[in-house]
C-alpha positions in Angstrom: -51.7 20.0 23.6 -51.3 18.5 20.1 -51.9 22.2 18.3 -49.2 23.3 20.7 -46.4 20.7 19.3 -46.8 21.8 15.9 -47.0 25.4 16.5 -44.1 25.3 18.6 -42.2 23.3 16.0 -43.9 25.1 13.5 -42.2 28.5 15.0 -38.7 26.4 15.7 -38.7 26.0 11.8 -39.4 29.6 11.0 -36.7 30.4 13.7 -34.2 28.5 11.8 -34.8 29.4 8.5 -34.8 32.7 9.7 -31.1 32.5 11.0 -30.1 30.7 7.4 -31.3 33.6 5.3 -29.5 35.8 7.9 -26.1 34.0 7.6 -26.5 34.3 4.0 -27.4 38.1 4.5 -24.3 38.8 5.7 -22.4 37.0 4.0 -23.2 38.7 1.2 -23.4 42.2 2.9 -20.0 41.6 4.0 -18.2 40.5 1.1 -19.8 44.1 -0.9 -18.4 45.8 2.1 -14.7 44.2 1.4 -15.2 44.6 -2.5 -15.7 48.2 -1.4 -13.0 48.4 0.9 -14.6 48.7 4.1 -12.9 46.5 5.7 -14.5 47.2 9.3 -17.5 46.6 8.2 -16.7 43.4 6.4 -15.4 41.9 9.2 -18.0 42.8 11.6 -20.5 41.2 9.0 -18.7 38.5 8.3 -17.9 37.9 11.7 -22.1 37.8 12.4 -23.0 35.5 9.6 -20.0 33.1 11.1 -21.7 33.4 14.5 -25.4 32.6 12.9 -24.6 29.9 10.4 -22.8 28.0 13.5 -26.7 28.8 15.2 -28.1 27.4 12.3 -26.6 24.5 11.5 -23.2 24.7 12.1 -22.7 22.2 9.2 -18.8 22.3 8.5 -18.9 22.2 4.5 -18.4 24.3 2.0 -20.9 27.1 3.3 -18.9 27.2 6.7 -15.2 27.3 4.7 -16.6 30.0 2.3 -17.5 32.3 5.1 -13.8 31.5 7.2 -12.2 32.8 3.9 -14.0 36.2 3.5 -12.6 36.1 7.3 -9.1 35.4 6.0 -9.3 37.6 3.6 -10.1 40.6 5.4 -8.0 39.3 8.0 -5.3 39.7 5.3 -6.1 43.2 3.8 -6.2 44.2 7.8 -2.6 43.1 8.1 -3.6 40.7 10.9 -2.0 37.8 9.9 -2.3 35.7 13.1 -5.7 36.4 13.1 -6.1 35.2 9.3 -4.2 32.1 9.3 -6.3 30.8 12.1 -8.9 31.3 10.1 -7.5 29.7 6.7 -6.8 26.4 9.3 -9.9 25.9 9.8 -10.8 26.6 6.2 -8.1 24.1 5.2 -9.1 21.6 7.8 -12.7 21.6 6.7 -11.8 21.1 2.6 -8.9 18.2 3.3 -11.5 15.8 2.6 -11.3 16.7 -1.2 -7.8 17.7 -2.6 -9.8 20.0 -5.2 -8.8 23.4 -6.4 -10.8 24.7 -3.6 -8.7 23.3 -1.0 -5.3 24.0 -3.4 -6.4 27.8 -3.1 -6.7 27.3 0.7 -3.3 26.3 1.0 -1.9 29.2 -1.5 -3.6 31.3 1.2 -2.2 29.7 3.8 1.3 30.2 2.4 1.0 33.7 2.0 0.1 34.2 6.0 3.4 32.4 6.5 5.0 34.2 3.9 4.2 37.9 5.9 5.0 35.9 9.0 7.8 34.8 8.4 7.8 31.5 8.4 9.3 30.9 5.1 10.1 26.8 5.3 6.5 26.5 5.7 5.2 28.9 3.3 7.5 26.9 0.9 6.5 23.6 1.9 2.8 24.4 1.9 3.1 26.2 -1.7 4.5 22.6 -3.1 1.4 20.8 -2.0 -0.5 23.7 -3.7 0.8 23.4 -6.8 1.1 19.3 -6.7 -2.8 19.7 -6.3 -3.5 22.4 -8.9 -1.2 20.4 -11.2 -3.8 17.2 -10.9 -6.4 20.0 -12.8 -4.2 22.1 -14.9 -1.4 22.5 -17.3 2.1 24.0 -15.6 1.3 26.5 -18.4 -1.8 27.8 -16.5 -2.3 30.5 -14.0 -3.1 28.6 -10.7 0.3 26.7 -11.4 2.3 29.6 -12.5 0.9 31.1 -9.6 2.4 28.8 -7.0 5.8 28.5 -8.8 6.1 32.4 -8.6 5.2 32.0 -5.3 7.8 29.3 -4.7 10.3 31.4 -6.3 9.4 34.4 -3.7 9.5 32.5 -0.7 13.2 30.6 -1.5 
């Protein structure tokens, strides 16, 4: 009985370490499938490692955001922008706990859903909290800030 316990835990283990290295599989697949262009594929991939790291561990952190913006992204370059921004919510709702450039980038995404959908006031409003966030780490000088301001100056 004893022998059994560990070999069926032993097994559970391999299981999930299994399903992590698969996660991370295509994760990786699917982001040289959308550096290639394939955007089919890098969805479908994505899409599967979302599915298996939420099997694994479904940990929401960094690991879990990464793999929502690959989503977005191709989500973006698919032109399905309702699809994307849900995505990039979930990504923003799971970095909110630090207002780091991570989660400033997050909302510059975001912003650029609302942008193609219209929704210009928001786009606007979410840009300004970009850019007060990416000020806190660089000079109004540098790229990420210039980068919201043009942005700014797009949406107005």
């Amino acid at each position: 009985m004893h022998a059994r316990i560990i070999l069926t835990a032993g097994f559970l283990c391999i299981s999930f370490c299994s399903m992590a290295q698969n996660w991370k599989d295509d994760y990786a697949h699917a982001m040289t499938a959308y550096n290639n262009g394939d955007l089919k594929e890098a969805f479908s991939l994505a899409e599967g490692a979302l599915t298996k790291y939420i099997g694994a561990s479904g940990e929401t952190n960094e690991n879990y955001a990464a793999i929502l913006r690959l989503l977005s992204s191709v989500c973006y370059s698919q032109e399905r922008f309702s699809d994307g921004l849900g995505y990039v919510q979930k990504e923003i709702t799971i970095l909110e706990r630090k207002k780091d450039t991570t989660y400033a980038t997050a909302l510059s995404n975001q912003a650029q859903f609302y942008r193609q959908l219209g929704s210009y006031d928001r786009a606007i409003e979410v840009l300004l909290l970009s850019r007060e966030i990416f000020s806190q780490f660089y000079k109004v000088n540098e790229l990420a800030v210039v980068g919201c301001t043009v942005s700014l100056a797009i949406n107005c």
